[in-house]
C-alpha positions, 0 to 999 in steps of 0.5 A, spaced: 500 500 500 502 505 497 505 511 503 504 518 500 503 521 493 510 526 492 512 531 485 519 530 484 521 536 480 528 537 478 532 537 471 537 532 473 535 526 470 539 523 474 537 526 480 530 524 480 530 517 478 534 515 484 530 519 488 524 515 485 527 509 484 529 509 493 523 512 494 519 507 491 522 501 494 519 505 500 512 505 498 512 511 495 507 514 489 513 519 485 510 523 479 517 526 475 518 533 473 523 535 469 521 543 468 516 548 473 511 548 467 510 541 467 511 541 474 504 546 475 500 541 470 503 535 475 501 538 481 494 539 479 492 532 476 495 529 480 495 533 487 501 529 491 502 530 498 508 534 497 513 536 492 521 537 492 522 543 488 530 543 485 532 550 487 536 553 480 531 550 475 532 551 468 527 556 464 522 558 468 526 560 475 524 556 481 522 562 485 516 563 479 513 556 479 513 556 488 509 562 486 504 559 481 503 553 485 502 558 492 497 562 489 494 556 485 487 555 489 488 548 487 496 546 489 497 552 494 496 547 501 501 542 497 508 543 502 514 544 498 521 542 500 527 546 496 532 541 494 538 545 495 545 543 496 547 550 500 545 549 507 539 552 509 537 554 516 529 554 518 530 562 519 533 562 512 527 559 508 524 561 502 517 564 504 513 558 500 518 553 502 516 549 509 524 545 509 530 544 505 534 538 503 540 537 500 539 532 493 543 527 497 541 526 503 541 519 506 533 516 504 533 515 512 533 523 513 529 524 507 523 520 508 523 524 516 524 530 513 518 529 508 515 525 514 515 530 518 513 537 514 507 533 513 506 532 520 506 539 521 503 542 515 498 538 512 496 532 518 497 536 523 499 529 527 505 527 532 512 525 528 514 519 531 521 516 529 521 509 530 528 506 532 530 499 530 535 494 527 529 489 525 527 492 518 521 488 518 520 491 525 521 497 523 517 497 517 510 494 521 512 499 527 512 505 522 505 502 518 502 502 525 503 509 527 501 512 520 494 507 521 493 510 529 495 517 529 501 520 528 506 520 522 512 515 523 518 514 519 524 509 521 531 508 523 535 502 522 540 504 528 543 509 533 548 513 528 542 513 523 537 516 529 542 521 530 544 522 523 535 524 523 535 529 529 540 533 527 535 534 520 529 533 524 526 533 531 521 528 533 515 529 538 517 523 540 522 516 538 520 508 540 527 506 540 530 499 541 537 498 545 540 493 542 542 495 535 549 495 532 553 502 531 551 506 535 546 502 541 540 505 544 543 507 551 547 510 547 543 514 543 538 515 548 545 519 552 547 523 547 540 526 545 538 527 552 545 531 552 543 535 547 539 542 550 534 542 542 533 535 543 533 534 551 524 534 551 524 529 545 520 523 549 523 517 548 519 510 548 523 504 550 521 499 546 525 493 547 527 484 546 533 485 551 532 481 558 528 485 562 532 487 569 530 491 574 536 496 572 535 497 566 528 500 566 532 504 572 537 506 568 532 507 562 528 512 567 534 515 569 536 517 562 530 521 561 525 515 557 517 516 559 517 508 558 519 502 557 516 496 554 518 489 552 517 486 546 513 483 544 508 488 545 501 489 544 500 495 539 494 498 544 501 498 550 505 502 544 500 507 542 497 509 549 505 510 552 506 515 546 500 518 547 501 518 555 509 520 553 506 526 548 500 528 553 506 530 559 511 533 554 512 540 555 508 546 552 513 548 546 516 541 545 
């Protein structure tokens, strides 16, 4: 079943069949654009949840087009998300644009990115990223959010989670402990050191033999629960929900 519906417009045709090809392989719908023209005619017929908008467009400049489509009743709502190799910080972006990300960004940071831009800007819904080594797992967790009211994407370790929330803060993260690379206790250490990233809540989802000191130490660290594998579904959602409810006004 297909995730989300995304306009890629680039005329680097390199560029946008990987982007599709990576993007597919996750179950998203992707519709190409080589030109803003056809992009307007795209995004029209075919109303994607977003579009990727290359920065230095041929032709008809990128700024042209982000104005055509914001000022269209039909595609005006439709986030866009500026693919820019130069940096850009929040407060530096095009007044249309609700994020930037460079072309090649690591797909795990990507989808987050656009995962969590329609969470705030057109679902409205919590963005939870969910942390684990199992990719089935992952895949099962993230379909389970997106069915029960938040937006999720995935990370397949600890380095990969912390590659995400340098480009994206979550409302709120599942993550397992036993992973390679970058281990949960450790992820979960260097997010809670970080003053932008300390009140992100943290659900311990976990196969490691419970111990009495690990859920301390879990609680220490700062999580808001910790629950075992295997876990009912309903368990998940009522402690994200229980985490998000007792998060901080602003976070």
């Amino acid at each position: 079943m297909p995730d989300h519906k995304l306009l890629i417009v680039d005329d680097d045709q390199r560029v946008r069949e990987r982007l599709r090809n990576e993007l597919q392989a996750k179950h998203w719908t992707v519709v190409e654009a080589s030109s803003g023209i056809d992009a307007v005619a795209l995004a029209k017929q075919h109303a994607p949840d977003l579009i990727l908008l290359d920065v230095s467009l041929a032709g008809v400049g990128t700024e042209a087009i982000a104005k055509m489509l914001k000022f269209d009743p039909v595609t005006c709502a439709i986030p866009i998300v500026v693919l820019s190799a130069a940096q850009r910080p929040e407060g530096q972006l095009e007044p249309w644009a609700a994020d930037a990300t460079p072309p090649t960004t690591t797909l795990h940071v990507l989808i987050a990115k656009l995962k969590y831009v329609l969470a705030k800007q057109k679902l409205h819904k919590p963005y939870v990223l969910v942390v684990d080594d199992e990719p089935d797992l992952v895949e099962i967790l993230t379909a389970l959010l997106n069915e029960r009211g938040f937006a999720a994407s995935g990370a397949l370790n600890g380095a990969e989670a912390l590659e995400v929330v340098r480009n994206v803060r979550p409302d709120a993260i599942l993550l397992d402990l036993d992973m390679p690379l970058i281990n949960g206790w450790e992820f979960l250490y260097r997010l809670k050191s970080d003053v932008r990233l300390a009140d992100v809540r943290v659900v311990i989802l976990t196969g490691k033999d419970q111990r009495p000191e690990d859920r301390e130490q879990g609680f220490s660290l700062g999580a808001s629960d910790y629950l075992m594998k295997p876990c009912p579904p309903d368990d998940i959602i009522r402690a994200l929900h229980l985490a998000l409810k007792a998060q901080p006004s602003g976070g």
